[in-house]
C-alpha positions in Angstrom: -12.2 5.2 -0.4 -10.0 6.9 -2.5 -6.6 8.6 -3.2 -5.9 12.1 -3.1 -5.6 13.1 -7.0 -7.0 9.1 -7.4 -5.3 6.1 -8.8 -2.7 7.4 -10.8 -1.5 9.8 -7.7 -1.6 6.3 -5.9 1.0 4.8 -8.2 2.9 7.8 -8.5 3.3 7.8 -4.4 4.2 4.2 -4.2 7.1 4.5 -6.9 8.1 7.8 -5.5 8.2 6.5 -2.1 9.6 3.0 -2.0 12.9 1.9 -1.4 14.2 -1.5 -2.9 15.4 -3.2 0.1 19.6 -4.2 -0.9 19.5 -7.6 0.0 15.9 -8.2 -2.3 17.9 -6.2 -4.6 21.6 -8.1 -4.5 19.7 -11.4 -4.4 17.7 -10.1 -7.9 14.0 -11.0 -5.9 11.3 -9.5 -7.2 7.2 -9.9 -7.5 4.0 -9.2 -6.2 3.5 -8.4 -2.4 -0.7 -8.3 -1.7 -1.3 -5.7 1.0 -4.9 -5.6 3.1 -5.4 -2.8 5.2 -8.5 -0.6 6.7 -9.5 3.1 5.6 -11.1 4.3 8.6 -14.0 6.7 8.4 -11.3 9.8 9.1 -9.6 8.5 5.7 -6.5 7.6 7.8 -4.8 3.6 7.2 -5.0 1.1 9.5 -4.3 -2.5 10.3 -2.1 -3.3 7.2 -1.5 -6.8 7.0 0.5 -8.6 4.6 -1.9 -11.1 2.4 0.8 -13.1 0.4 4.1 -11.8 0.6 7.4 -12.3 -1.4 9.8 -12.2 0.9 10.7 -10.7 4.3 12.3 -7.3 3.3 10.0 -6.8 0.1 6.8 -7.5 2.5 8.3 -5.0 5.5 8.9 -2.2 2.7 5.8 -2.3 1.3 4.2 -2.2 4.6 6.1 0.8 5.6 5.1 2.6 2.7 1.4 2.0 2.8 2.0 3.0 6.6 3.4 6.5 5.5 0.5 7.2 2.9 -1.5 10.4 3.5 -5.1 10.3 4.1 -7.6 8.8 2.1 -11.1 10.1 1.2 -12.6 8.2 3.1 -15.5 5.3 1.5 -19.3 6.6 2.3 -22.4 4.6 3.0 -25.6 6.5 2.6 -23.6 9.5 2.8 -21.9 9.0 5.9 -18.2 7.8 6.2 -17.2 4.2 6.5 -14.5 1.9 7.6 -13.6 -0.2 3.8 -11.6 -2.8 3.6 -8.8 -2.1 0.9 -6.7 -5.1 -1.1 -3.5 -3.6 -2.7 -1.2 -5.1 -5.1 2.2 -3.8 -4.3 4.7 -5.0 -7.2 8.7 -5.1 -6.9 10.6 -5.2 -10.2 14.3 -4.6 -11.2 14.9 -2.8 -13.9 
């Protein structure tokens, strides 16, 4: 599967779109939150499950976002479309 516009449109969305939860933010926690979720043949998101999370407001927010994403092209298999598995990095950092 892919993006619209591909990767780099991916990592402009999530920066564009992600809110730094205040008490993550007051508390100065940051890191790595590894999403899982399913693009469905339709390109659409699905099942998003947290894989290793950081803590409970940085996991929930990056959830939410990945939630709100617009469709994907969807993954094919001898040219017809495919439910893929997709493993996401989602990384928190204060500036």
């Amino acid at each position: 599967p892919e993006f619209p516009g591909g990767e780099g449109e991916l990592l402009k969305y999530l920066a564009k779109n992600t809110q730094y939860p205040q008490m993550e933010r007051d508390n100065d926690i940051q890191g790595r939150v590894m999403l899982r979720f399913v693009v469905l043949e339709d390109g659409s998101v699905s099942d998003v499950t947290v894989v290793r999370g950081v803590s409970p407001g940085l996991d929930k927010e990056a959830v939410r976002v990945v939630k709100s994403m617009p469709k994907f092209k969807p993954g094919r298999q001898q040219g017809k479309p495919v439910r893929v598995y997709y493993n996401l990095p989602f990384m928190f950092k204060l500036q």
